[in-house]
N, CA, C and O atoms as a CHARMM CRD file, in Angstrom:
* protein
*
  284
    1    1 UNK  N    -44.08900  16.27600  18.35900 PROA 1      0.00000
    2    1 UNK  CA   -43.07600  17.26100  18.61800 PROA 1      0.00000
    3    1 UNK  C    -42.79200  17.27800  20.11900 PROA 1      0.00000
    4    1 UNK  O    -43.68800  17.53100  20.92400 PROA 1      0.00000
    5    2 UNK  N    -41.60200  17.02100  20.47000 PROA 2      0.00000
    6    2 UNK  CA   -41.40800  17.09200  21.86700 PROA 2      0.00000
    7    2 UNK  C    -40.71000  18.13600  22.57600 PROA 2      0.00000
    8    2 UNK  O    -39.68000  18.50300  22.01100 PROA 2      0.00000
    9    3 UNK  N    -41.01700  18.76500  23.75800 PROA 3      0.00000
   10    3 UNK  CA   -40.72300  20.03800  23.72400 PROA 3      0.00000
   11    3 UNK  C    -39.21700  20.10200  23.92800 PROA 3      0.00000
   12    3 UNK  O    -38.61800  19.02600  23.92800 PROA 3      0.00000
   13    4 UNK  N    -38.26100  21.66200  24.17000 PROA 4      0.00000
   14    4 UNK  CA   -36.86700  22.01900  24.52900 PROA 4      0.00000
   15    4 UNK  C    -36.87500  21.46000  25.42100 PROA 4      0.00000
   16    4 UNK  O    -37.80600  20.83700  25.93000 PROA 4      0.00000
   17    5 UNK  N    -35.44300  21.64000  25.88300 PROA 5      0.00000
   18    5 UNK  CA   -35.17400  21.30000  27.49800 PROA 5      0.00000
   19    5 UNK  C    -35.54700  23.19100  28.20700 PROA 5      0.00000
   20    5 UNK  O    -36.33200  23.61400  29.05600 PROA 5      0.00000
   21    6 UNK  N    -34.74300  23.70700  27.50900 PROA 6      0.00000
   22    6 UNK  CA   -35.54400  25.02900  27.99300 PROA 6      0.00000
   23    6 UNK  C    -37.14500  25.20100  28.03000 PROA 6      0.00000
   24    6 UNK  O    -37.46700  26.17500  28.71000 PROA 6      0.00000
   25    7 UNK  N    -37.86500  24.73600  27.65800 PROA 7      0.00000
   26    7 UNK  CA   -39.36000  24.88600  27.43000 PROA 7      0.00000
   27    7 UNK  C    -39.73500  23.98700  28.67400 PROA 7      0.00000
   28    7 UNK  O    -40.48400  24.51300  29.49700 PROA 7      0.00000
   29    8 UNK  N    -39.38200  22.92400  28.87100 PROA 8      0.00000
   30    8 UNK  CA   -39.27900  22.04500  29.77700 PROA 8      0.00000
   31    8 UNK  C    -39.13800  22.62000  30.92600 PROA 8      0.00000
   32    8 UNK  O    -39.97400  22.51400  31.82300 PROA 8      0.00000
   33    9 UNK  N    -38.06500  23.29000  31.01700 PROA 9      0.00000
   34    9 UNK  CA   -37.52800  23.78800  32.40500 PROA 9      0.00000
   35    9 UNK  C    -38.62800  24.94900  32.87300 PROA 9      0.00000
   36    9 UNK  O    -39.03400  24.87300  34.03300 PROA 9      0.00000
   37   10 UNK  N    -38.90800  25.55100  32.39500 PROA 10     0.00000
   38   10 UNK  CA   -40.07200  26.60000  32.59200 PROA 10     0.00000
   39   10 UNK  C    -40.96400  26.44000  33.02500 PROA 10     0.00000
   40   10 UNK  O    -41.45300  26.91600  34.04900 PROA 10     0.00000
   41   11 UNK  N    -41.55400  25.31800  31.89200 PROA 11     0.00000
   42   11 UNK  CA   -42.61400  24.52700  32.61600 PROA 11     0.00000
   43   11 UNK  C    -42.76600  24.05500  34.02600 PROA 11     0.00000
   44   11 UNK  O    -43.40900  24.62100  34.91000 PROA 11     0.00000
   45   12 UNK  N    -42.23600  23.18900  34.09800 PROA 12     0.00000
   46   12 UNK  CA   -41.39600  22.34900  35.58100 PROA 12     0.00000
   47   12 UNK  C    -41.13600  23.54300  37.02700 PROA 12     0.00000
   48   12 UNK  O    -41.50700  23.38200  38.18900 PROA 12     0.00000
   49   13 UNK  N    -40.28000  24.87700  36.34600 PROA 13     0.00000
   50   13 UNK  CA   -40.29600  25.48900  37.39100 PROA 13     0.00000
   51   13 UNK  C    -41.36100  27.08200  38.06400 PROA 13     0.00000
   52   13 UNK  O    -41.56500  27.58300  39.17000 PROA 13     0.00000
   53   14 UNK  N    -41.72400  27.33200  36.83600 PROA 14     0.00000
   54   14 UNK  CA   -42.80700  28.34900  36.90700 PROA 14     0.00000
   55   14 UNK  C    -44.55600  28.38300  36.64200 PROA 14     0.00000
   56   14 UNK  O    -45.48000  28.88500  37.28100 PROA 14     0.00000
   57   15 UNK  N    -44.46800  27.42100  35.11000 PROA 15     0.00000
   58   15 UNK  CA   -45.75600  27.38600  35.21000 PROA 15     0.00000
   59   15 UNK  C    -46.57600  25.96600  35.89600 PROA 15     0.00000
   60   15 UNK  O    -47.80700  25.95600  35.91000 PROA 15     0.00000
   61   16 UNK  N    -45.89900  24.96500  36.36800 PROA 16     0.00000
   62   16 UNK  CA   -46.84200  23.75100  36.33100 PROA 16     0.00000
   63   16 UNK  C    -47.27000  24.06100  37.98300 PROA 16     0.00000
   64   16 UNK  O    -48.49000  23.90400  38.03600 PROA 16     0.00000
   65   17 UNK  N    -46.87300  24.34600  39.00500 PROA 17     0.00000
   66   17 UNK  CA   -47.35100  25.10000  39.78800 PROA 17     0.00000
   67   17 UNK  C    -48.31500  26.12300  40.39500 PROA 17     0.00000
   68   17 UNK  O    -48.69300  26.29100  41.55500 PROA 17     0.00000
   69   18 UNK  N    -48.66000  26.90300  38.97800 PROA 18     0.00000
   70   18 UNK  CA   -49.48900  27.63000  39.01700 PROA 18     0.00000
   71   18 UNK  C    -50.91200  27.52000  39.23900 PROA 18     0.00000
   72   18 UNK  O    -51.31900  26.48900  38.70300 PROA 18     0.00000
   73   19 UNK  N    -51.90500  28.21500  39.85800 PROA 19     0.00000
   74   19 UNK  CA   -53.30100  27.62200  39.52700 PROA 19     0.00000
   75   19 UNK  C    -53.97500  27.45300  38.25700 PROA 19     0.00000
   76   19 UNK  O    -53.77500  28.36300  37.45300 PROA 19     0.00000
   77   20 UNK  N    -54.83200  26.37000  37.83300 PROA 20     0.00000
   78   20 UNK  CA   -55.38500  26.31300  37.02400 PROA 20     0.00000
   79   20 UNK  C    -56.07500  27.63500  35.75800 PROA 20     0.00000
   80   20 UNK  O    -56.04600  27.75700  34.53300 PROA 20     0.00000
   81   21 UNK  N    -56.52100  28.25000  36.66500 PROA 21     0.00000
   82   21 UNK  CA   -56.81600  29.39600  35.85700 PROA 21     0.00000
   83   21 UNK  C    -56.06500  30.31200  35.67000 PROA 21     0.00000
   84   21 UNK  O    -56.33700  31.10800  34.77100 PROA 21     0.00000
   85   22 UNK  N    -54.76700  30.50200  36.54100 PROA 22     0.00000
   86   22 UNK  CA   -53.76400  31.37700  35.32300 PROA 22     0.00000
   87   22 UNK  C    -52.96300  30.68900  34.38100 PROA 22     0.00000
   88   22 UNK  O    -52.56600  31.41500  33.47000 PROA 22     0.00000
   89   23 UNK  N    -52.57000  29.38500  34.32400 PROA 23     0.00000
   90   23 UNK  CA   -52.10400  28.55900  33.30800 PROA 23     0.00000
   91   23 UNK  C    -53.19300  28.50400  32.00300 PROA 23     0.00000
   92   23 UNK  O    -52.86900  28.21800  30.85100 PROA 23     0.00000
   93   24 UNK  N    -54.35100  28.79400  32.39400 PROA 24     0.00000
   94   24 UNK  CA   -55.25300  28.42800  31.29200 PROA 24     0.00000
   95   24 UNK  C    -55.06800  30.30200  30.59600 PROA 24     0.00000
   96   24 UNK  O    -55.44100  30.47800  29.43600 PROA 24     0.00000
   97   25 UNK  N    -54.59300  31.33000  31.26500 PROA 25     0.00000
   98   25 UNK  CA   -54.30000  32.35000  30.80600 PROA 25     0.00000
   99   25 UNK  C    -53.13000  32.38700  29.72400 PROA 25     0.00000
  100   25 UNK  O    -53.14600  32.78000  28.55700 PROA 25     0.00000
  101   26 UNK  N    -51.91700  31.74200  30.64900 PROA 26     0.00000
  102   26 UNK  CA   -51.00400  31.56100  29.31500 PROA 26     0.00000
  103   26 UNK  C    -51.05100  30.91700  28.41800 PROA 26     0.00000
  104   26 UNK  O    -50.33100  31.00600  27.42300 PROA 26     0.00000
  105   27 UNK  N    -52.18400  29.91300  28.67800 PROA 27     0.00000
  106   27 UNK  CA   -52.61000  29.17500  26.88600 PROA 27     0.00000
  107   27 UNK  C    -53.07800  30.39900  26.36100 PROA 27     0.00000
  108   27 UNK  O    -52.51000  30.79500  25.34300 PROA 27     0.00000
  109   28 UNK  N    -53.91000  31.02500  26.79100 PROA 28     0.00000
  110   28 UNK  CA   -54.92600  31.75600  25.67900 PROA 28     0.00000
  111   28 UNK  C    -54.04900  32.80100  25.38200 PROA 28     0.00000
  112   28 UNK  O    -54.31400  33.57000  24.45700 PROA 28     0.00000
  113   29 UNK  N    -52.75200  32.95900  26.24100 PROA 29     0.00000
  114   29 UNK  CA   -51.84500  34.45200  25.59500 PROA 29     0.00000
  115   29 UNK  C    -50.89000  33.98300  24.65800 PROA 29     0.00000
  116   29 UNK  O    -50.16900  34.71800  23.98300 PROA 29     0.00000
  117   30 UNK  N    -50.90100  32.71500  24.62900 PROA 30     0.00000
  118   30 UNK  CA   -49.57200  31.90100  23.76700 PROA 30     0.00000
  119   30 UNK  C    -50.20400  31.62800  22.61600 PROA 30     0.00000
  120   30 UNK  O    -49.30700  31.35200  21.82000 PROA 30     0.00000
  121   31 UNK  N    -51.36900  31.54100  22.01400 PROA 31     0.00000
  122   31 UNK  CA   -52.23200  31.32600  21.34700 PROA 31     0.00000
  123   31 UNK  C    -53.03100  32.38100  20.79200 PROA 31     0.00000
  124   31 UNK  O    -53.68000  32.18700  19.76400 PROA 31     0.00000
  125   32 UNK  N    -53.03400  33.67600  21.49700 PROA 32     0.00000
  126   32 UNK  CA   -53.41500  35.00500  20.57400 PROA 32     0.00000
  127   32 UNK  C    -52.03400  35.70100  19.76100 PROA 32     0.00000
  128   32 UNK  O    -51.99900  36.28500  18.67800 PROA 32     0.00000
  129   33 UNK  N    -50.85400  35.37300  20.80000 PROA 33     0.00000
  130   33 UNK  CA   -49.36000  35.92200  19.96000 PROA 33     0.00000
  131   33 UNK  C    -49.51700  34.77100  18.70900 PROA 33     0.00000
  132   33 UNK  O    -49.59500  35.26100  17.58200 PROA 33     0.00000
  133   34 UNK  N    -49.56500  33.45600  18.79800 PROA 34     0.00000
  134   34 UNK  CA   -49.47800  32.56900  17.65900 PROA 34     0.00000
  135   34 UNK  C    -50.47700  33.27700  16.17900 PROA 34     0.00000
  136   34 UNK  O    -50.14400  33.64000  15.05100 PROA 34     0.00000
  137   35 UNK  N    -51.76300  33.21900  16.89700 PROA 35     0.00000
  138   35 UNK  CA   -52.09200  33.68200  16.05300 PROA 35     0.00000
  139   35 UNK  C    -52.07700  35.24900  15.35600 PROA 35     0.00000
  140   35 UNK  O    -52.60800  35.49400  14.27300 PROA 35     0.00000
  141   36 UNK  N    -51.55300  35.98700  15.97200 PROA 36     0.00000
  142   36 UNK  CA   -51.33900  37.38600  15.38000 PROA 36     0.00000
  143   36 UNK  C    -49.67300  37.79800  14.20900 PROA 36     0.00000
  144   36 UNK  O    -49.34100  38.87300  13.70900 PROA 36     0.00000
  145   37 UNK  N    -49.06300  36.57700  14.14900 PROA 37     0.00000
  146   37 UNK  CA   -47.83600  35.95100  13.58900 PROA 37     0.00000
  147   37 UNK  C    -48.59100  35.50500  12.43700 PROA 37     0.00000
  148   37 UNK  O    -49.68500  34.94500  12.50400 PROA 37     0.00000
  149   38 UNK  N    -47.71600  35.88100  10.97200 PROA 38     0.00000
  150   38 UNK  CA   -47.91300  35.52600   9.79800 PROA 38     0.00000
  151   38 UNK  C    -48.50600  33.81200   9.83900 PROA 38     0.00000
  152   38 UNK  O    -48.85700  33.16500  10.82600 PROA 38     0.00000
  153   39 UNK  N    -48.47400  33.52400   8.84700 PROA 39     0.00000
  154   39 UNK  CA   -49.30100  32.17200   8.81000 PROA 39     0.00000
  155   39 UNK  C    -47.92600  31.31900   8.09600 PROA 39     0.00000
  156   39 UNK  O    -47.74100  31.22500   6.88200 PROA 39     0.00000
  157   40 UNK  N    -47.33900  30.93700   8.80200 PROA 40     0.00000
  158   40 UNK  CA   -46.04300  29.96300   8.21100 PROA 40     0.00000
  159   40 UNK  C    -46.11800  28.65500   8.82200 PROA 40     0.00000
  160   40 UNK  O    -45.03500  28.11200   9.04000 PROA 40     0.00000
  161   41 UNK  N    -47.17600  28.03500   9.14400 PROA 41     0.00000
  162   41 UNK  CA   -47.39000  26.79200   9.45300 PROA 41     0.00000
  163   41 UNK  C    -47.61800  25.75900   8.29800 PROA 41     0.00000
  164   41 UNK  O    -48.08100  26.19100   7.24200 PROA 41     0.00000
  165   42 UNK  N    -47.40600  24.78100   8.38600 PROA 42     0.00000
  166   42 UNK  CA   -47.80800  23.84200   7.28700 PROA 42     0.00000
  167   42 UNK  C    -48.72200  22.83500   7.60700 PROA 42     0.00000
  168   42 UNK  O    -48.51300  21.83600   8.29600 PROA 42     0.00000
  169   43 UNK  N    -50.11300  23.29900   6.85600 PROA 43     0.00000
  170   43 UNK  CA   -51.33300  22.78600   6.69600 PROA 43     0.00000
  171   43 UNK  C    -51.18300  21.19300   6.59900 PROA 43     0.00000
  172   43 UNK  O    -50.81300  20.93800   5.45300 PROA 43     0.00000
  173   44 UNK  N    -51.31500  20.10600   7.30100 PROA 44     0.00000
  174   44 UNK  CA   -51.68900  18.62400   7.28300 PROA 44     0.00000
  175   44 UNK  C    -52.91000  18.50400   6.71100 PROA 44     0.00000
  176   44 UNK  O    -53.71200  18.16100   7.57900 PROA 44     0.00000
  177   45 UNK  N    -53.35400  18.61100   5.79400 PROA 45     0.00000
  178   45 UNK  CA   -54.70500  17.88200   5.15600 PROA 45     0.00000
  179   45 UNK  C    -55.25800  16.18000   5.36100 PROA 45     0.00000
  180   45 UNK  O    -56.43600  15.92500   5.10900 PROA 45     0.00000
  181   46 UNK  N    -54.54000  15.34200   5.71700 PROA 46     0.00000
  182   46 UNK  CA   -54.82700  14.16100   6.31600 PROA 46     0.00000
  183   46 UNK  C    -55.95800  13.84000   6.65000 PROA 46     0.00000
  184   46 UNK  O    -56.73600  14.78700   6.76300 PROA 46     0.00000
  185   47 UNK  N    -56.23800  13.13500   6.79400 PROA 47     0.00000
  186   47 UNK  CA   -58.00000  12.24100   7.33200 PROA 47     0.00000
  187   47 UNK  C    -57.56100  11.50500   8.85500 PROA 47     0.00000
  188   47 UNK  O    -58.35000  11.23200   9.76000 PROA 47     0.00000
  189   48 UNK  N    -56.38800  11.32200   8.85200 PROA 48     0.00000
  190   48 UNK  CA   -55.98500  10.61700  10.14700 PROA 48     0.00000
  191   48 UNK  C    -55.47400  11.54600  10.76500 PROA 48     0.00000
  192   48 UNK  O    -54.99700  12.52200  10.18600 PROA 48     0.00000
  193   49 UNK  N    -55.48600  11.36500  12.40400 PROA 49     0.00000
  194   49 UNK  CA   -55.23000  11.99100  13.78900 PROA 49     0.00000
  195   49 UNK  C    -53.92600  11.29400  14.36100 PROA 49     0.00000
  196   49 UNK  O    -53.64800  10.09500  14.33900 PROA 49     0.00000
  197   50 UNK  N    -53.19400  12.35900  14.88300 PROA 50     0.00000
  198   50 UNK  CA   -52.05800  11.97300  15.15800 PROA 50     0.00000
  199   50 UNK  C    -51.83900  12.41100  16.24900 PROA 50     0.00000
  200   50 UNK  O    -52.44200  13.48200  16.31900 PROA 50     0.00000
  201   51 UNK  N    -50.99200  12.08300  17.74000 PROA 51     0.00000
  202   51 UNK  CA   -50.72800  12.75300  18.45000 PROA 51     0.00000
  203   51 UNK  C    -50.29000  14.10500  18.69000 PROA 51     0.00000
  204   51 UNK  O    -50.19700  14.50600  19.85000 PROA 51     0.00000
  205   52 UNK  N    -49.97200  14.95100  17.57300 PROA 52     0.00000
  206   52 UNK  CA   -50.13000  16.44000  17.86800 PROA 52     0.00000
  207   52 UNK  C    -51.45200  17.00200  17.06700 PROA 52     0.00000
  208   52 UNK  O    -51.51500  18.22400  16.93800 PROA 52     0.00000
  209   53 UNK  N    -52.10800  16.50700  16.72800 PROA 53     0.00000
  210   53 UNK  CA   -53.88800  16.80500  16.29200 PROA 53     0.00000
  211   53 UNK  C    -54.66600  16.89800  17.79800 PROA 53     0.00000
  212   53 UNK  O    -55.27000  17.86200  18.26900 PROA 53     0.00000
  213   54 UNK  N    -54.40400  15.35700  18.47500 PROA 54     0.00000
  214   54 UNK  CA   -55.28500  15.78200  19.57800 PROA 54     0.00000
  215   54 UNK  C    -54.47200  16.50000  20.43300 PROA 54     0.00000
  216   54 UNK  O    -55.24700  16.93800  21.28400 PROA 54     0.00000
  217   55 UNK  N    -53.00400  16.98600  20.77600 PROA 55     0.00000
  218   55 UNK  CA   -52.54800  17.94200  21.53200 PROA 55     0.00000
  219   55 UNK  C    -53.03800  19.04100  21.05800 PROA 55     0.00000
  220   55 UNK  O    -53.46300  19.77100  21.95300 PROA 55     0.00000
  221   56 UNK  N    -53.20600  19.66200  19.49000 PROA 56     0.00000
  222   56 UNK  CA   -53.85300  20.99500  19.41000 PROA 56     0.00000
  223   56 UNK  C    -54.98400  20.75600  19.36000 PROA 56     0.00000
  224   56 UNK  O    -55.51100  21.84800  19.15200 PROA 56     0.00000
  225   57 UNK  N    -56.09700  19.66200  19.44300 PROA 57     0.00000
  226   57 UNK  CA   -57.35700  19.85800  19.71800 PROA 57     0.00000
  227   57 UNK  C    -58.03200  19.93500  21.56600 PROA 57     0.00000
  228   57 UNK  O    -59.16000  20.10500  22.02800 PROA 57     0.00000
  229   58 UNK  N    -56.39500  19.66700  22.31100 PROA 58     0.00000
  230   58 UNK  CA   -56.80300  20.15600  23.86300 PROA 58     0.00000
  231   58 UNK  C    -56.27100  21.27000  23.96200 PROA 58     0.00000
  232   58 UNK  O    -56.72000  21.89900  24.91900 PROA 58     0.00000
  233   59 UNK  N    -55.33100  21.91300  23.25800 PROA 59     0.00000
  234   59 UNK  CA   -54.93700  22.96400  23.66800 PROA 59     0.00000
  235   59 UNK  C    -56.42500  24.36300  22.98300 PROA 59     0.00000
  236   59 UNK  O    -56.81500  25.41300  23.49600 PROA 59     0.00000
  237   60 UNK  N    -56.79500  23.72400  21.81200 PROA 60     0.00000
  238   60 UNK  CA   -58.42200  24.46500  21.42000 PROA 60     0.00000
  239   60 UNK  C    -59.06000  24.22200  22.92100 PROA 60     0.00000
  240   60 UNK  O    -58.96400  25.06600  23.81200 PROA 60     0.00000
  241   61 UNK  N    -59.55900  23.26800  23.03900 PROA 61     0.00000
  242   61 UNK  CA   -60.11700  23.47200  23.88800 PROA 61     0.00000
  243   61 UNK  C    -60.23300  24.21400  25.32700 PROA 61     0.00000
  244   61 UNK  O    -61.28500  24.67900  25.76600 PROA 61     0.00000
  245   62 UNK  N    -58.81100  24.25400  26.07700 PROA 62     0.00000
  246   62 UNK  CA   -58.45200  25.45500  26.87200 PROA 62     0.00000
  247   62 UNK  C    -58.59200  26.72000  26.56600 PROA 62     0.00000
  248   62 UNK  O    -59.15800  27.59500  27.22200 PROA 62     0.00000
  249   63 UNK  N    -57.87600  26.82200  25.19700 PROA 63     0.00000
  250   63 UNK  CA   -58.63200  28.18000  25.11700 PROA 63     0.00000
  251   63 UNK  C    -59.93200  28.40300  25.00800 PROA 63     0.00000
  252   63 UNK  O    -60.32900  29.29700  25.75600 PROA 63     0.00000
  253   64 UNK  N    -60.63500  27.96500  24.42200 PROA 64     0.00000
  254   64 UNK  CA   -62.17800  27.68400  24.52300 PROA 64     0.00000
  255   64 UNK  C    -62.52500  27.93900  26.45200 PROA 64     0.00000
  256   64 UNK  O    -63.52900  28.58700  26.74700 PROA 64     0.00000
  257   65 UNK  N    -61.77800  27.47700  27.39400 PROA 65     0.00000
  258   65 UNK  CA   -62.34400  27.20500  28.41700 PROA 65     0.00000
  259   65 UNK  C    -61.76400  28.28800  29.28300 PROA 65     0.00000
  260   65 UNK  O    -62.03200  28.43900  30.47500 PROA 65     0.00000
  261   66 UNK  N    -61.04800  28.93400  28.66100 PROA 66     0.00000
  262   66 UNK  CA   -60.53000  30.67600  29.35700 PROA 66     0.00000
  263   66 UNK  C    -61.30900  31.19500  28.76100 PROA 66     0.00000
  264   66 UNK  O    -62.16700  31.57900  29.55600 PROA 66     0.00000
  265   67 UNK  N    -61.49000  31.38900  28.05400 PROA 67     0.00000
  266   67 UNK  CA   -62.21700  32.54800  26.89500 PROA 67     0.00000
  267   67 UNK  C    -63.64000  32.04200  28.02800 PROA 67     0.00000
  268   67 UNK  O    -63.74000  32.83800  28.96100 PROA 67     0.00000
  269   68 UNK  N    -64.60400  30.99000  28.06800 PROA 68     0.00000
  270   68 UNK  CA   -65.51900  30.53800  29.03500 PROA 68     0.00000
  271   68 UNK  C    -65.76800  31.23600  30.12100 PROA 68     0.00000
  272   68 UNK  O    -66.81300  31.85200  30.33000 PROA 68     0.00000
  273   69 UNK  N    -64.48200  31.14400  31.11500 PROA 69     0.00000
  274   69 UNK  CA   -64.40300  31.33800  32.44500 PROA 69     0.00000
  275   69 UNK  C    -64.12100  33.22500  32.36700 PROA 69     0.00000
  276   69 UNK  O    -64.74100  33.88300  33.20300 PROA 69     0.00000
  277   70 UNK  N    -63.79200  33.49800  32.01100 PROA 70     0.00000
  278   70 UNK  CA   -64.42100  35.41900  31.66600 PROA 70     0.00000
  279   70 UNK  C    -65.12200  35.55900  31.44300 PROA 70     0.00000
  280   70 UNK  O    -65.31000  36.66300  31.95400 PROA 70     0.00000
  281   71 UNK  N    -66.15800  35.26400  30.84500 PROA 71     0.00000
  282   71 UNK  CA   -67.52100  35.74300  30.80600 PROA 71     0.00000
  283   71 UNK  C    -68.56700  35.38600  31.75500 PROA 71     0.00000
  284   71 UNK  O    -69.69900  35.85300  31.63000 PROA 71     0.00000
């Protein structure tokens, strides 16, 4: 999935700039709204890994590594 040009632009002008640890904030805030949103995703059951498997298995992991860096 490749992102908007609006999503893009945001990126590029507000967040990629930022320090590390508040970017790792808006993962973990983009990712508690995701998850507090009904469940309308569609489950891949697959055995194989695809380039957006390991993009949401780094984006787990950031959050994993905010959630870390608070305690």
């Amino acid at each position: 999935m490749q992102p908007t040009r609006v999503a893009q632009q945001i990126y590029e002008t507000s967040i990629k700039n930022l320090p590390v640890v508040e970017r790792l904030w808006l993962v973990k805030m983009v990712l508690d709204d995701l998850m507090s949103t009904p469940a309308t995703w569609i489950v891949d059951e697959s055995d194989e890994w695809n380039d957006e498997d390991y993009i949401d298995l780094v984006r787990a992991s950031l959050a994993y590594a905010a959630r870390s860096l608070r305690e």
